[in-house]
C-alpha positions as CSV (number, residue, x, y, z in Angstrom):
1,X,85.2,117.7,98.5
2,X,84.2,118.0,102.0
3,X,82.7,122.0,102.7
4,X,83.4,123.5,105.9
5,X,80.7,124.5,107.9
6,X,81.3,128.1,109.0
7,X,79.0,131.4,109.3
8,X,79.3,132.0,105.7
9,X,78.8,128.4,104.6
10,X,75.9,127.9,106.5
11,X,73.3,129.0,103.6
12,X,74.5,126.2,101.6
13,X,73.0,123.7,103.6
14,X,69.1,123.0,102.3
15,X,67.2,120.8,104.4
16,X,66.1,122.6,107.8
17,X,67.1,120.4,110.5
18,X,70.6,119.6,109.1
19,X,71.2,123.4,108.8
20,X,70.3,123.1,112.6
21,X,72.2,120.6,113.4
22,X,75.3,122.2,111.8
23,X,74.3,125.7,113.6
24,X,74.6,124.8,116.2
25,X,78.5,124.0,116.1
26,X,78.8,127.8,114.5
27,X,77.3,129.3,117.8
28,X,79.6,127.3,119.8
29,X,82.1,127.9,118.0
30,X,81.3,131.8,118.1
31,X,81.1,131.9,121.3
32,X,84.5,130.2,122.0
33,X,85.7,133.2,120.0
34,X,84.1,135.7,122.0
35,X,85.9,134.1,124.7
36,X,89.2,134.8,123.1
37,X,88.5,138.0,122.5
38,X,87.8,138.8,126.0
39,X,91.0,137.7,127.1
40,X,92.2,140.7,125.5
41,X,93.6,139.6,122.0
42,X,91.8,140.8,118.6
43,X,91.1,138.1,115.7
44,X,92.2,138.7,112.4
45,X,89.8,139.8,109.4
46,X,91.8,140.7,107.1
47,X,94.7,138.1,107.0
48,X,94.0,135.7,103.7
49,X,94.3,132.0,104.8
50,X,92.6,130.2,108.1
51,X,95.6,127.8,107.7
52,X,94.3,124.6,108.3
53,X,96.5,122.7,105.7
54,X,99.3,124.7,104.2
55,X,100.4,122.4,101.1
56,X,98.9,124.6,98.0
57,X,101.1,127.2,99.4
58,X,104.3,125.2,98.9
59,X,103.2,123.2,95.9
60,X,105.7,123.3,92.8
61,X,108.3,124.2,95.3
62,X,111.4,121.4,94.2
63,X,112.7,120.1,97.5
64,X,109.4,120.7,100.0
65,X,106.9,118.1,100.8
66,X,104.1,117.6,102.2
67,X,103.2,115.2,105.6
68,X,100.3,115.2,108.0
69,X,98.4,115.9,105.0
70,X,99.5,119.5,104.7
71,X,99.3,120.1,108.5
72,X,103.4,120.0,108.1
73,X,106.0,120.2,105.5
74,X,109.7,119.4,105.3
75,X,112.4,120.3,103.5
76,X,114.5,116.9,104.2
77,X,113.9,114.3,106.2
78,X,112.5,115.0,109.7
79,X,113.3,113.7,113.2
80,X,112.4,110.1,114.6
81,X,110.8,111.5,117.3
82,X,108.6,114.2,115.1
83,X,107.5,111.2,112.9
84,X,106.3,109.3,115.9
85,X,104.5,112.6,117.3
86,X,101.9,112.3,114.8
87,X,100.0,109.4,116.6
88,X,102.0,109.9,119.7
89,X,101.1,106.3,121.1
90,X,104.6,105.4,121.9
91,X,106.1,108.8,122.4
92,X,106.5,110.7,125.8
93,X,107.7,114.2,126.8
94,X,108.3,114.8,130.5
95,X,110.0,117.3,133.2
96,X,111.9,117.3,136.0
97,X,111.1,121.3,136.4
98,X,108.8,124.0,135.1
99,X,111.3,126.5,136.3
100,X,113.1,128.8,133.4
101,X,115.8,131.4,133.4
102,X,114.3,133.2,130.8
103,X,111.2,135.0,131.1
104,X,109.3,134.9,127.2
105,X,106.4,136.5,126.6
106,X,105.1,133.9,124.6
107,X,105.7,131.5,127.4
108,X,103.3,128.6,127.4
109,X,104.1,126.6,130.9
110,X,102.0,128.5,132.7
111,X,99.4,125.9,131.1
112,X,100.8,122.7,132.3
113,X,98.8,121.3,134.9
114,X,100.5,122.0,138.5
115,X,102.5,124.8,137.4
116,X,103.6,126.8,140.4
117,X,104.1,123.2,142.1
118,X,106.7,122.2,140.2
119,X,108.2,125.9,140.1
120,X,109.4,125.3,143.7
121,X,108.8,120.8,143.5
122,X,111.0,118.5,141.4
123,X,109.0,116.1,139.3
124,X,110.6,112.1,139.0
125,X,110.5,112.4,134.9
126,X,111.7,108.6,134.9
127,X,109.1,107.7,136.7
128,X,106.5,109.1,134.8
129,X,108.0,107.8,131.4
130,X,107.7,104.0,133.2
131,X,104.4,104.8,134.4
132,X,103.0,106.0,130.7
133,X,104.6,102.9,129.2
134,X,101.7,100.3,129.6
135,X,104.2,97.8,128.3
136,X,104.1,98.6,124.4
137,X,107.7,100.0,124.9
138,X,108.7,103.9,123.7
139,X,110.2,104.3,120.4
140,X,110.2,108.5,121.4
141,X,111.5,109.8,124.8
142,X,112.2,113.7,125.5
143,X,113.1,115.8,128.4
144,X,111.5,119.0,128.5
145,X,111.2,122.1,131.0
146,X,111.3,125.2,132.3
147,X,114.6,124.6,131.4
148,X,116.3,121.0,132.3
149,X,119.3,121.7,132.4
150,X,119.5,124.1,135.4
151,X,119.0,120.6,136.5
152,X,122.1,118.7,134.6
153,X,123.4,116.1,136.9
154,X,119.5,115.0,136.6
155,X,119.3,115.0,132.8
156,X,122.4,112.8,132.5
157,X,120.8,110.2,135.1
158,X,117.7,110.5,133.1
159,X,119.6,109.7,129.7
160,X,121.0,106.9,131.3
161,X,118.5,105.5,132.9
162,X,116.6,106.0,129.7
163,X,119.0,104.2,127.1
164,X,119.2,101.3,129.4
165,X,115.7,100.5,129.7
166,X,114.7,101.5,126.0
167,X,118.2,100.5,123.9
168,X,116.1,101.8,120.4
169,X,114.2,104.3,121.8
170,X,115.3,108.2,120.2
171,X,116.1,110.1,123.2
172,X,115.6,114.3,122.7
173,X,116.4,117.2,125.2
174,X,115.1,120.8,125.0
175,X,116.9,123.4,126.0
176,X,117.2,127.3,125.7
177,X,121.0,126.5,125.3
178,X,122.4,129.1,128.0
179,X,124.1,126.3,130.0
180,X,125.0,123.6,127.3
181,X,128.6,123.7,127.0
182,X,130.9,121.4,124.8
183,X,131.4,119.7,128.3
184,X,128.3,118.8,129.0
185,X,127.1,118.0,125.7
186,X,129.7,115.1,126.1
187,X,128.6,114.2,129.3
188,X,124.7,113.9,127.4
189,X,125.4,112.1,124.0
190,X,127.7,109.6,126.6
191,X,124.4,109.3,128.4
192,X,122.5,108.4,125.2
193,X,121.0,111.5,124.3
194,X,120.4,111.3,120.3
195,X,119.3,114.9,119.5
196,X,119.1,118.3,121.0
197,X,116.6,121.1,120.3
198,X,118.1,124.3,121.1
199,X,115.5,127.3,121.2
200,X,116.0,130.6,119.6
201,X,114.4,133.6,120.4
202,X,114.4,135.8,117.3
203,X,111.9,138.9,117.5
204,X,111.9,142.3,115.1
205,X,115.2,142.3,113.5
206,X,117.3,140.4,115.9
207,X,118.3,137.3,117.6
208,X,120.8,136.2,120.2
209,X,124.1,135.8,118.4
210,X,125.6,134.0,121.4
211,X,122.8,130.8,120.9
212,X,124.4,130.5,117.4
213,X,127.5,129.8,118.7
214,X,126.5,127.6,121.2
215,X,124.9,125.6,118.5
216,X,128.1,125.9,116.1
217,X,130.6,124.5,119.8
218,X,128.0,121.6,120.5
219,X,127.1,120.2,116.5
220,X,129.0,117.0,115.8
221,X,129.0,116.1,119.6
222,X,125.6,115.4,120.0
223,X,124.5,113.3,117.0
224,X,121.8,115.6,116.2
225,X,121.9,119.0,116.8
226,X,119.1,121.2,116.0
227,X,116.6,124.4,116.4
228,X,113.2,124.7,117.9
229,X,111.5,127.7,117.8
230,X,108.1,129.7,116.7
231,X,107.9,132.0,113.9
232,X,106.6,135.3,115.0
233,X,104.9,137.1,112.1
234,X,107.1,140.2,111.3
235,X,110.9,138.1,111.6
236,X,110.7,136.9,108.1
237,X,113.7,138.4,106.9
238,X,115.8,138.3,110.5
239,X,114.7,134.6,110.1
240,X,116.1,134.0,106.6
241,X,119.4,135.8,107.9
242,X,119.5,133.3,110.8
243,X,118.9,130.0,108.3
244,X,122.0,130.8,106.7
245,X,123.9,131.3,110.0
246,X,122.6,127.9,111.3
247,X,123.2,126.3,108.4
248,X,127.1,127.7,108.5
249,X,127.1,127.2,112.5
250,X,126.3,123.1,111.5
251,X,123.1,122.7,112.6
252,X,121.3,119.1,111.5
253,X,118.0,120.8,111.3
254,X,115.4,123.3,112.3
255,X,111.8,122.8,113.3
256,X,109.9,125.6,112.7
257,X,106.5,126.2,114.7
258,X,103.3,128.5,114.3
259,X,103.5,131.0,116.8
260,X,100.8,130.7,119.4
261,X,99.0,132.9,121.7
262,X,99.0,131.2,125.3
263,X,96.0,133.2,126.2
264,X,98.2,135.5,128.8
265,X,99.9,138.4,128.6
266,X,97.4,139.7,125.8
267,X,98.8,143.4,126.3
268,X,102.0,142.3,125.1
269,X,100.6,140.5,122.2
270,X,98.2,143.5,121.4
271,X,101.0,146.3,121.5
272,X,103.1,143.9,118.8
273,X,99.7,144.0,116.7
274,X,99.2,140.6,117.0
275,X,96.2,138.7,116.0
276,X,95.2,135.5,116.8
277,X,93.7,133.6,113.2
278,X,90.0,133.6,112.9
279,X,89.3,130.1,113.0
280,X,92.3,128.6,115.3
281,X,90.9,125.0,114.9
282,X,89.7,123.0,112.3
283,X,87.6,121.1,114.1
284,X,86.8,123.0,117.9
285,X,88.1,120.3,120.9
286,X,88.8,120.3,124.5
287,X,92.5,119.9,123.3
288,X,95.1,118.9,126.2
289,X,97.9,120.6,124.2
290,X,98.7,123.9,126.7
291,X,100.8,126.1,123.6
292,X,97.8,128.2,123.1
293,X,96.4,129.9,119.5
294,X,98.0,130.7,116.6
295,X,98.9,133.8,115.5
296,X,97.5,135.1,112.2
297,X,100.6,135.3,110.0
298,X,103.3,132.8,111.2
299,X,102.1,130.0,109.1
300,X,102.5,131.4,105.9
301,X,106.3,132.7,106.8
302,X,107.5,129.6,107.7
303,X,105.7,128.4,104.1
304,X,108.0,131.2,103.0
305,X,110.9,130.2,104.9
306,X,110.8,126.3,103.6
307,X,111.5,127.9,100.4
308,X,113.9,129.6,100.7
309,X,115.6,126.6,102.2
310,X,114.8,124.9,98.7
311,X,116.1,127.4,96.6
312,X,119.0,128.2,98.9
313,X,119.8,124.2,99.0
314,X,120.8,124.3,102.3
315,X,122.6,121.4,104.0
316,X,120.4,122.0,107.2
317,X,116.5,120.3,107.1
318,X,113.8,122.4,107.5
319,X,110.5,121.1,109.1
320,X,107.5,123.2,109.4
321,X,104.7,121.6,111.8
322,X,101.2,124.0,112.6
323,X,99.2,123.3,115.3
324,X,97.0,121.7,113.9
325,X,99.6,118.7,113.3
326,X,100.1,118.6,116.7
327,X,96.5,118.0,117.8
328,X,96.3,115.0,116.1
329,X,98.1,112.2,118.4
330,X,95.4,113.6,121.1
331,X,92.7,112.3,118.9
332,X,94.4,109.3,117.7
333,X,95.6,107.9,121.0
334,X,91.6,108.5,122.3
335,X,90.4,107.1,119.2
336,X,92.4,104.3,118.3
337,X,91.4,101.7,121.0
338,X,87.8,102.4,119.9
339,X,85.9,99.1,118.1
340,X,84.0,101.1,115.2
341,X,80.7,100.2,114.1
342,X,79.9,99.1,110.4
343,X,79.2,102.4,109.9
344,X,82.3,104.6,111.0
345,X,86.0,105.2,109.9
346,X,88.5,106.5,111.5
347,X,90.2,109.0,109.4
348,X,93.9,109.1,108.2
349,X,93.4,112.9,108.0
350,X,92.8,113.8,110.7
351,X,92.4,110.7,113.3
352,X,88.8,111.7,113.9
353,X,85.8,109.1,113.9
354,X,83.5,110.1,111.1
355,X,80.2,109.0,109.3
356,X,78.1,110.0,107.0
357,X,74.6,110.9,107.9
358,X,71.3,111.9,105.8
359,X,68.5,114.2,106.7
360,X,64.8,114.4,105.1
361,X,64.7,113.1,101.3
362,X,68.1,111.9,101.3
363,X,68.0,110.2,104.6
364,X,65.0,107.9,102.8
365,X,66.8,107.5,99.7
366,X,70.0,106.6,101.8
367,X,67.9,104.1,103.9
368,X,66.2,102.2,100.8
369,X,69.8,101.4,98.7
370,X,71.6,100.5,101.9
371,X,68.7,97.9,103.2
372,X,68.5,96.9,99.5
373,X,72.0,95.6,99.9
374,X,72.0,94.7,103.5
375,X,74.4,97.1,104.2
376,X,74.5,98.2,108.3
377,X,73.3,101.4,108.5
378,X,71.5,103.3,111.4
379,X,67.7,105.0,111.0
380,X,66.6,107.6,113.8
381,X,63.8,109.9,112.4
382,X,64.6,111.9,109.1
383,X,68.2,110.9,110.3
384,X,70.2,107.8,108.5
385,X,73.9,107.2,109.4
386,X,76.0,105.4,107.0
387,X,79.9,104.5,106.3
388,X,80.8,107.6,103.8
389,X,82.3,105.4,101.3
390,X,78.8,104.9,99.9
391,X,78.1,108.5,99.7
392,X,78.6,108.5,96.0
393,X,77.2,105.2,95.3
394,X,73.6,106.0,96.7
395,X,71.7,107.5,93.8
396,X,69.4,111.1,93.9
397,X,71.5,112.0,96.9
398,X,71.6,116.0,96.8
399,X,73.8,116.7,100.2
400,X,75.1,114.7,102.7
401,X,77.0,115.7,106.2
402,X,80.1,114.0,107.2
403,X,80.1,113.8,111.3
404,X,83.6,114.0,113.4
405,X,83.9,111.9,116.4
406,X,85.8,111.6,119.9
407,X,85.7,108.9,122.3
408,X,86.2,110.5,125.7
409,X,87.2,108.0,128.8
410,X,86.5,107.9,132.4
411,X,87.3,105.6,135.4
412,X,84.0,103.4,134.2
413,X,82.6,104.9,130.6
414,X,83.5,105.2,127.4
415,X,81.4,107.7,125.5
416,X,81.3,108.4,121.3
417,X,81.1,112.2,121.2
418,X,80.3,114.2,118.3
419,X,82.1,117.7,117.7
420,X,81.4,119.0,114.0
421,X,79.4,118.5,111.1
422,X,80.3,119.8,107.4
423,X,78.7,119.4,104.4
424,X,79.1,117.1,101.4
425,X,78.0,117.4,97.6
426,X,78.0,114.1,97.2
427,X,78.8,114.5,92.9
428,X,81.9,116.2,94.7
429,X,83.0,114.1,96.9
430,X,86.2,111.4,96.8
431,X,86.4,109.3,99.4
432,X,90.0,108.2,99.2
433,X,91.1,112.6,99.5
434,X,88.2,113.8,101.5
435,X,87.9,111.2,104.5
């Protein structure tokens, strides 16, 4: 069992300069909260999970499974393109425009780099996707907004273009629906288009009827049509109501999504009594993805609503991904080209480079069995870094830290940066669970 190193957590620790070490990734991560807080949002203390991982909640639940490890769950299979999101090394999402006809409050594409340029510029999405290949091929392509199809005539020729240069690839389009007609749903799946995610904007105790029924005129034209959309704490019985309408209206599936806080419009969030969780990351990152926070709450109802998809058995998949299962291609696509030392693993968890490292006593006792069995191992001080799969075979060891790991790129450097520490008992620790 790895321990996370929080406020609370930090007493655990006994040796001095580890507690120091891991300190000071509790200020920083302190002070990124104050941060949040002055943007105008509160943080939740009261709500009852930090909602890193979110399989005990569905656990004995027939028909709901756990992928990411916990970071998402499923009820039925999921999309191509969200099993290739994970790493994310040969999927792309692009844009031909950040412009929208709706105006959401939760909005996050006031994020994306160049935003008011390409409110008034047209981006060449093709191009990009050709440019980002690096000639590994894309097994994952999707066309995003604003809203694409304000731009239709473009989204066919980007389908087209598209399926001819990538014949395997799964081709996606997202769409708030308001212009998808029978008639140009055609015109799309002719293009190549494999699947459709159609965004629903349910809030209190309603949601737009009309969407429904553009999803029940479009499903069996498009091979795979299916819902996108945030849960916003509060909806959980307008949600349920709307599963069973999707479901009926033929939709293939529904991804679900932690509602996020895109660090604007904080009033609006505020009057709503929206919180954002108290700890919105696992592991605190510069992380390139622009949805924001999450929300404290929306996690645990689309737990809730996964089953009641089980018990209702319906024909429509459910998929529920969290944030944090969408942070992780960021780490694994900077991580994955790295050349580890003898020392470090990357994880399957999580992506992240760790190692193991020893401070005072241990960091001796650590040093003498490793060099015993000429096993690579690095001595700085009362420091000794070591792969963690020997955590449990070193003997005497009373606590251990487990280090995470980023490699960060420029135009001539490549530099190993560490992010967080947490703390391991080592008679508690499993290697095969834990890293």
């Amino acid at each position: 069992m790895i321990i996370d190193i929080n406020r609370d957590s930090l007493d655990m620790i006994v040796n001095d300069d580890f507690r120091a070490d891991a300190e000071r990734y509790v200020g920083i991560y302190e002070n990124f909260m104050s941060a949040v807080q002055d943007s105008g949002i509160g943080i939740d203390g009261l709500h009852s999970s930090t909602g890193f991982t979110y399989k005990d909640l569905a656990e004995n639940v027939s028909g709901v499974e756990s992928s990411g490890f916990g970071h998402s769950l499923r009820y039925g299979e999921v999309s191509p393109a969200c099993a290739d999101c994970r790493t994310g090394l040969t999927s792309m999402t692009v844009f031909h425009t950040l412009k929208c006809n709706r105006d959401c409050f939760f909005c996050a594409n006031m994020n994306q780099g160049d935003y008011d340029f390409y409110l008034e510029n047209e981006n060449d999405a093709f191009a990009e996707v050709l440019a980002a290949d690096g000639g590994f091929g894309l097994t994952s392509i999707a066309l995003t907004g604003g809203e694409p199809l304000l731009l239709p005539e473009k989204s066919i020729d980007f389908f087209e273009k598209c399926r001819a240069k990538y014949p395997e690839a799964h081709l996606r389009l997202y769409t708030n629906g308001d212009f998808l007609t029978p008639m140009l749903a055609t015109k799309l799946a002719n293009a190549g288009l494999d699947e459709v995610r159609v965004s629903v904007k349910a809030e209190g105790e309603h949601y737009p009827q009309e969407t429904v029924e553009i999803i029940r005129s479009v499903s069996g034209i498009i091979p795979a049509v299916m819902v996108e959309m945030p849960v916003i704490p509060g909806t959980l019985e307008t949600m349920k109501k709307l599963f069973i309408e999707l479901d009926e209206a033929g939709a293939d599936a529904i991804n679900i999504l932690e509602f996020l806080y895109p660090w604007v419009n904080s009033e609006k969030y505020a009057n709503r009594g929206f919180k954002v969780k108290p700890r919105p990351y696992r592991v605190l990152y510069d992380y390139g993805y622009a949805g924001g926070l999450p929300v404290a709450g929306s996690g645990e109802e689309c737990v809730e609503l996964l089953k009641f998809a089980a018990e209702k058995k319906l024909n429509m998949r459910v998929h529920f991904c969290s944030l944090e299962n969408k942070l992780t291609s960021q780490i694994y696509i900077q991580n994955s080209s790295v050349t580890l030392t003898q020392h470090e693993v990357m994880s399957e968890r999580d992506f992240f480079i760790k190692s193991a490292r020893a401070y005072g006593s241990n960091a001796l006792k650590a040093q003498k069995y490793l060099s015993a069995k000429g096993i690579e191992h690095v001595t700085s001080g009362i420091k000794t870094e070591f792969h963690p799969k020997y955590i449990t075979e070193i003997k005497g060891l009373t606590e251990v830290a487990v280090t995470y790991n980023v490699a960060e790129f420029d135009e001539n450097s490549k530099v190993i940066r560490e992010v967080k520490i947490d703390l391991v008992k080592p008679e508690q620790f499993d290697y095969d669970t834990d890293i």
